[in-house]
C-alpha positions as CSV (number, residue, x, y, z in Angstrom):
1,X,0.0,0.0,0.0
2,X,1.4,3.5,-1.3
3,X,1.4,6.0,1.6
4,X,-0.2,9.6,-0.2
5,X,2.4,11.9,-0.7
6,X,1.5,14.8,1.4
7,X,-0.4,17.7,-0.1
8,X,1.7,20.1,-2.1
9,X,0.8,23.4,-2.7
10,X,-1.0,25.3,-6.1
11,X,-0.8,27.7,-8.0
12,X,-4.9,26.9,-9.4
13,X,-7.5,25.3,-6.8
14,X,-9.9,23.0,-8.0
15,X,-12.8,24.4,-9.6
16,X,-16.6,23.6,-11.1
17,X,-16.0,26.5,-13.3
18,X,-13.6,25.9,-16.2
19,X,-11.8,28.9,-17.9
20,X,-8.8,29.7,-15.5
21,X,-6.6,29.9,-17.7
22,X,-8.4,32.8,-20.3
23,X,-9.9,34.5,-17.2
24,X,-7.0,35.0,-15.7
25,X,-5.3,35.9,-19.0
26,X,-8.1,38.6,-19.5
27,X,-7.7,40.1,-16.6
28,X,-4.2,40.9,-16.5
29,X,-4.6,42.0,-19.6
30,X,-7.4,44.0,-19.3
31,X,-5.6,45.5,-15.7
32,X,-2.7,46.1,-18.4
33,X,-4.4,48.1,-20.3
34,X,-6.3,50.0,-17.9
35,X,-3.5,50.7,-14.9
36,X,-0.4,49.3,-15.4
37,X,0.6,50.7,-19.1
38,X,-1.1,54.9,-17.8
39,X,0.8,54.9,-14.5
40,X,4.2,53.1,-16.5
41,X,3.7,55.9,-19.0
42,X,3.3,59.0,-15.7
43,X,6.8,57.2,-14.5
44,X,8.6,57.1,-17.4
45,X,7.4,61.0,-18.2
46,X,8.4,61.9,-14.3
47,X,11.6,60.4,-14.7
48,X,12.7,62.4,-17.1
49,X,12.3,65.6,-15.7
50,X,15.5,64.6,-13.7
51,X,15.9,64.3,-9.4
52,X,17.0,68.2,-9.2
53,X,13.6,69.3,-11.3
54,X,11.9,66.7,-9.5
55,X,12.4,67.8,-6.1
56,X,11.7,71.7,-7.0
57,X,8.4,70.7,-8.0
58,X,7.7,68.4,-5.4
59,X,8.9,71.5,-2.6
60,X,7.6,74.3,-4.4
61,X,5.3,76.1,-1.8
62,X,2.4,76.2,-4.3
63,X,2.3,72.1,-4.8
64,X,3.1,71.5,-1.4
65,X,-0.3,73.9,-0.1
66,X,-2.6,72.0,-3.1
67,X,-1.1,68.7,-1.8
68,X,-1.7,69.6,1.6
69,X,-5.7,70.9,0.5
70,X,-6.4,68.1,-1.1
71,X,-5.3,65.2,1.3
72,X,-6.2,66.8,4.2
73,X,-9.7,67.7,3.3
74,X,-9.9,64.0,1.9
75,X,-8.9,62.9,5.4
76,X,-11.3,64.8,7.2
77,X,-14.2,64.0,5.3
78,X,-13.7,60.3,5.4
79,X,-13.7,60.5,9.2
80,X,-17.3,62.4,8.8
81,X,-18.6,60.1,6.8
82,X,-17.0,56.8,8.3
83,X,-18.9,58.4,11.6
84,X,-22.1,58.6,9.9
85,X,-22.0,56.4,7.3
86,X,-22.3,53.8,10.2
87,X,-25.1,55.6,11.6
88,X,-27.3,56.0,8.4
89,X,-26.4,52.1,7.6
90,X,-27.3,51.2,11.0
91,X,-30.8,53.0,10.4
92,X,-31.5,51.4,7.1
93,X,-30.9,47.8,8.5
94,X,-32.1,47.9,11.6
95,X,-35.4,50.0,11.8
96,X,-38.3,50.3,9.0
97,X,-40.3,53.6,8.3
98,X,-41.9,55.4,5.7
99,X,-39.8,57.0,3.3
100,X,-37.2,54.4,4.1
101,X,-36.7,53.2,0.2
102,X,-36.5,56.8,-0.6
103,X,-33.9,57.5,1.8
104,X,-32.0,54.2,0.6
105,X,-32.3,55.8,-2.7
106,X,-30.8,58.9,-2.3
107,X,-27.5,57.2,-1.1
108,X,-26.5,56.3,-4.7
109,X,-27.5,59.5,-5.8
110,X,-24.0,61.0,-5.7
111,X,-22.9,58.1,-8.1
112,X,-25.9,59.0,-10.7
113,X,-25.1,62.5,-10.6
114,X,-22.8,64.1,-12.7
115,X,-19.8,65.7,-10.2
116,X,-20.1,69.3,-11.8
117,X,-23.7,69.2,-11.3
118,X,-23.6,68.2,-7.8
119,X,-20.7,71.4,-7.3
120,X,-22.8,74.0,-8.4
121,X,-25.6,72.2,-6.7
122,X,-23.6,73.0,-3.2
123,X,-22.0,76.1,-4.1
124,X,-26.1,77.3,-4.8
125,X,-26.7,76.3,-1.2
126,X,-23.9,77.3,1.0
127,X,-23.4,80.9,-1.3
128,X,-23.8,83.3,1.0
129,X,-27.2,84.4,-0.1
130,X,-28.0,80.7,-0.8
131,X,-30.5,79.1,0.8
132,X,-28.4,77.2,3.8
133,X,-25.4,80.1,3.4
134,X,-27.9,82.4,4.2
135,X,-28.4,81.4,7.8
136,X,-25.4,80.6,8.2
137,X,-23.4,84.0,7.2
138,X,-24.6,86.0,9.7
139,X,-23.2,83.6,12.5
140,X,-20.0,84.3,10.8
141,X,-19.8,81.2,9.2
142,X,-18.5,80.9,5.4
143,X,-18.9,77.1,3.5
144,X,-18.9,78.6,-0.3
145,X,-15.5,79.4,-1.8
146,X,-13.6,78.3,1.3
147,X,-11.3,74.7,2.5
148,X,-14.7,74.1,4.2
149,X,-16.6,74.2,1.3
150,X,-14.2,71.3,-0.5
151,X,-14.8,69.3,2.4
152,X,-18.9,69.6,2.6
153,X,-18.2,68.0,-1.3
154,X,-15.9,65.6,-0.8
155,X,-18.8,64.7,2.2
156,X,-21.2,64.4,-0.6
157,X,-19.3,62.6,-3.0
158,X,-18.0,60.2,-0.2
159,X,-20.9,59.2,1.6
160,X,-21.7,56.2,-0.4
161,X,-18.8,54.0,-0.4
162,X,-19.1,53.9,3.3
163,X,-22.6,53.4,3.5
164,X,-22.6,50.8,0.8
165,X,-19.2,49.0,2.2
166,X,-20.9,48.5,5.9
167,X,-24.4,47.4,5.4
168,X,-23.9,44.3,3.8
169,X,-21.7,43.7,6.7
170,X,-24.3,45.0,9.3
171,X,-26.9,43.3,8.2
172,X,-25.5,39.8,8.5
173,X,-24.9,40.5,12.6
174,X,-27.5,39.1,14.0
175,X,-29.9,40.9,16.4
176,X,-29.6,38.0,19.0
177,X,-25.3,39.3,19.7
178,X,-26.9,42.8,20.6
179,X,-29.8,41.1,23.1
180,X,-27.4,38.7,24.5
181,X,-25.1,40.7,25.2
182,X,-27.7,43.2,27.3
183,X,-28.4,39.8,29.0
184,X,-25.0,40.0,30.3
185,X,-25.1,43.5,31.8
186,X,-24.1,45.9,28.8
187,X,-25.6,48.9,28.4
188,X,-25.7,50.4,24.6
189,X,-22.8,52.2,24.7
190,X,-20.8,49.3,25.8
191,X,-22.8,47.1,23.0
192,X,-21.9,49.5,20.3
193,X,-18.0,49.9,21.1
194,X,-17.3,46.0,22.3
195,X,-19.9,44.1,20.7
196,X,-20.7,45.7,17.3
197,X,-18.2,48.2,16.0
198,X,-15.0,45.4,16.6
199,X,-16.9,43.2,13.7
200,X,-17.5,46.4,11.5
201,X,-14.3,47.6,11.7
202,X,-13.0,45.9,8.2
203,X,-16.0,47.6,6.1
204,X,-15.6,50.8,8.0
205,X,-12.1,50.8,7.3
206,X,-12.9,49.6,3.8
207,X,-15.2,52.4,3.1
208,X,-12.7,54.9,4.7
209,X,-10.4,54.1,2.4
210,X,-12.6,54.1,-0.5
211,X,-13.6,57.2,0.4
212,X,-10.5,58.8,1.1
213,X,-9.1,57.8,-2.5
214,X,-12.3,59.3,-4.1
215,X,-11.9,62.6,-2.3
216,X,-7.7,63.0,-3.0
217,X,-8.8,62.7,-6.4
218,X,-12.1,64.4,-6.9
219,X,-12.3,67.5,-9.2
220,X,-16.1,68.2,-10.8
221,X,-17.7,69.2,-7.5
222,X,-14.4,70.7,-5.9
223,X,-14.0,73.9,-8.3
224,X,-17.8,75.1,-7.8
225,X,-17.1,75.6,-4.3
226,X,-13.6,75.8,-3.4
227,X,-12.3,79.4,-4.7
228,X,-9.8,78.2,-6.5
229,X,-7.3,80.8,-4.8
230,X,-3.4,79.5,-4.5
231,X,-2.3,78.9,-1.2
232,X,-5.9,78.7,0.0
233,X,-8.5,76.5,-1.4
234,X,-6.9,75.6,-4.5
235,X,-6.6,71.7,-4.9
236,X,-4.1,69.7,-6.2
237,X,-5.9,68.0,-9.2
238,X,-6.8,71.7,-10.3
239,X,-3.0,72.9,-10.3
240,X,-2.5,69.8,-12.6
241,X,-5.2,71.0,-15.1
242,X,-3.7,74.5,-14.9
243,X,0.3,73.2,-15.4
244,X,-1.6,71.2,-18.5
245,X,-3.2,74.3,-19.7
246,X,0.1,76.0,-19.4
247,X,1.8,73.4,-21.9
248,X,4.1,72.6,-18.3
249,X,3.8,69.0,-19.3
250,X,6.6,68.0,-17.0
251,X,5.2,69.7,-14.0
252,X,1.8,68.1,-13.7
253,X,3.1,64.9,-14.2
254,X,5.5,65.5,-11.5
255,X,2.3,66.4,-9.4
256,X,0.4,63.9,-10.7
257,X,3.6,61.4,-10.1
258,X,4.0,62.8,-6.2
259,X,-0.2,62.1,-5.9
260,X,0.2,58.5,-7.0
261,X,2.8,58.0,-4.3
262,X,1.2,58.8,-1.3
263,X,-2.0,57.7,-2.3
264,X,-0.7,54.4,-2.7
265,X,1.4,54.7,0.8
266,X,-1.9,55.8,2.8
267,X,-4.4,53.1,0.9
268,X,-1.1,50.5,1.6
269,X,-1.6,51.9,5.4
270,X,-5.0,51.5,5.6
271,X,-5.4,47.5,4.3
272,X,-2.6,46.5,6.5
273,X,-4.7,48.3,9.5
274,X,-7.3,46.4,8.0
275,X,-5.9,43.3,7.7
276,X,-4.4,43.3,11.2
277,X,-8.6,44.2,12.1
278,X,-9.7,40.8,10.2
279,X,-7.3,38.9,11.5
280,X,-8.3,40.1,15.2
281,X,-11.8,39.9,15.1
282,X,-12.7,38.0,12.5
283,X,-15.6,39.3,10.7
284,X,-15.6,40.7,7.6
285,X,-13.1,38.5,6.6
């Protein structure tokens, strides 16, 4: 009697469906086309500006405040709607009321609508003799043509990819974890920040980072309401539109080149936090 060889490991697991081999053909080529030749072509255009052009694009104070703009107001309104994207998800899976498919609705609407109409949409509002600015300018408060104002759009553009990411998530926890553990003595607040947001924490962070890349990149509904003024509310996709219009080819690719970069160190951030999350908990996995 043979004794089995022990299990070796492979490159393809079995399968019901056949086609490995041309799926995974088309998808590397179709990822080809799509990502790897545009960003090989913004390298090979970066690297030839040359380290010492390189670097005085990279520092000059202009880049460094749109680079600043744009990340930072990205940031900020992720952590909004990370907070309340897990509140209006919570309110769509747990609780039923009129309007709710409305409401449910209106979540995608930023993905329907186009990003310049949504822009002047906000700038309309928050003008000051807008219809929410209006209220709001005589408490001294200014949304339109401010950093404020890019990050109520990046809010609205942002919402969804949270919302969307962590209630498919939430709605697969059952209600008995939340009555069992106020059978055990914990209050709400305890249920929400030991019991429920631990196995949320992948799609939150999932959702954060989805909309954090959205926002660093986001441009249609930015313009309407940010200003545009250098070294105030002047974003760094815009500066690469004006170094374009400029014929300053090797300068918005540098930009562009110095975007890619730390957008791909923050989203490489954020999955290993979210990894390390899965692997801790265990949901969402």
């Amino acid at each position: 009697m043979k004794a089995h060889s022990p299990t070796r490991w492979r490159f393809k697991r079995p399968s019901v469906i056949p086609g490995f081999g041309m799926a995974l053909g088309l998808t590397l080529t179709w990822l080809t086309l799509l990502i790897l030749i545009p960003l090989s072509g913004l390298a090979v255009r970066s690297s030839a500006l040359g380290w010492e052009k390189f670097w005085s694009i990279a520092f000059d104070q202009r880049t460094l405040n749109a680079l600043r703009i744009s990340f930072g107001s990205a940031f900020i309104a992720a952590i909004v709607n990370a907070v309340f994207g897990i509140v209006l998800a919570w309110v769509l899976v747990r609780y039923r009321f009129p309007g709710k498919r409305i409401i449910d609705a209106m979540v995608d609407l930023p993905f329907a609508l186009p990003t310049a109409v949504a822009g002047i949409a906000l700038a309309t509002l928050y003008a000051p003799n807008g219809w929410i600015g209006q209220f709001l300018t005589p408490l001294g408060i200014k949304i339109a043509f401010t950093p404020a104002g890019i990050v109520v759009a990046l809010i609205f553009v942002g919402l969804p990819f949270v919302v969307r990411t962590v209630q498919p998530v939430m709605e697969e926890i059952d209600k008995e974890v939340e009555e069992a553990a106020a059978t055990l003595g914990a209050n709400r607040f305890q249920t929400i920040f030991r019991v429920l947001l631990p196995g949320l924490a992948p799609a939150v962070l999932t959702g954060f980072a989805l909309a954090f890349a959205r926002g660093v990149g986001e441009y249609g509904s930015v313009i309407f309401i940010a200003g545009n003024l250098p070294f105030k509310s002047e974003i760094a996709p815009l500066l690469i539109i004006i170094k374009l219009e400029e014929y300053n080819y090797a300068a918005a690719t540098g930009i562009a080149a110095i975007m890619l970069v730390l957008s791909f160190a923050l989203l490489l951030v954020i999955n290993l936090i979210q990894s390390w999350s899965r692997r801790r908990y265990g949901y969402g996995a």
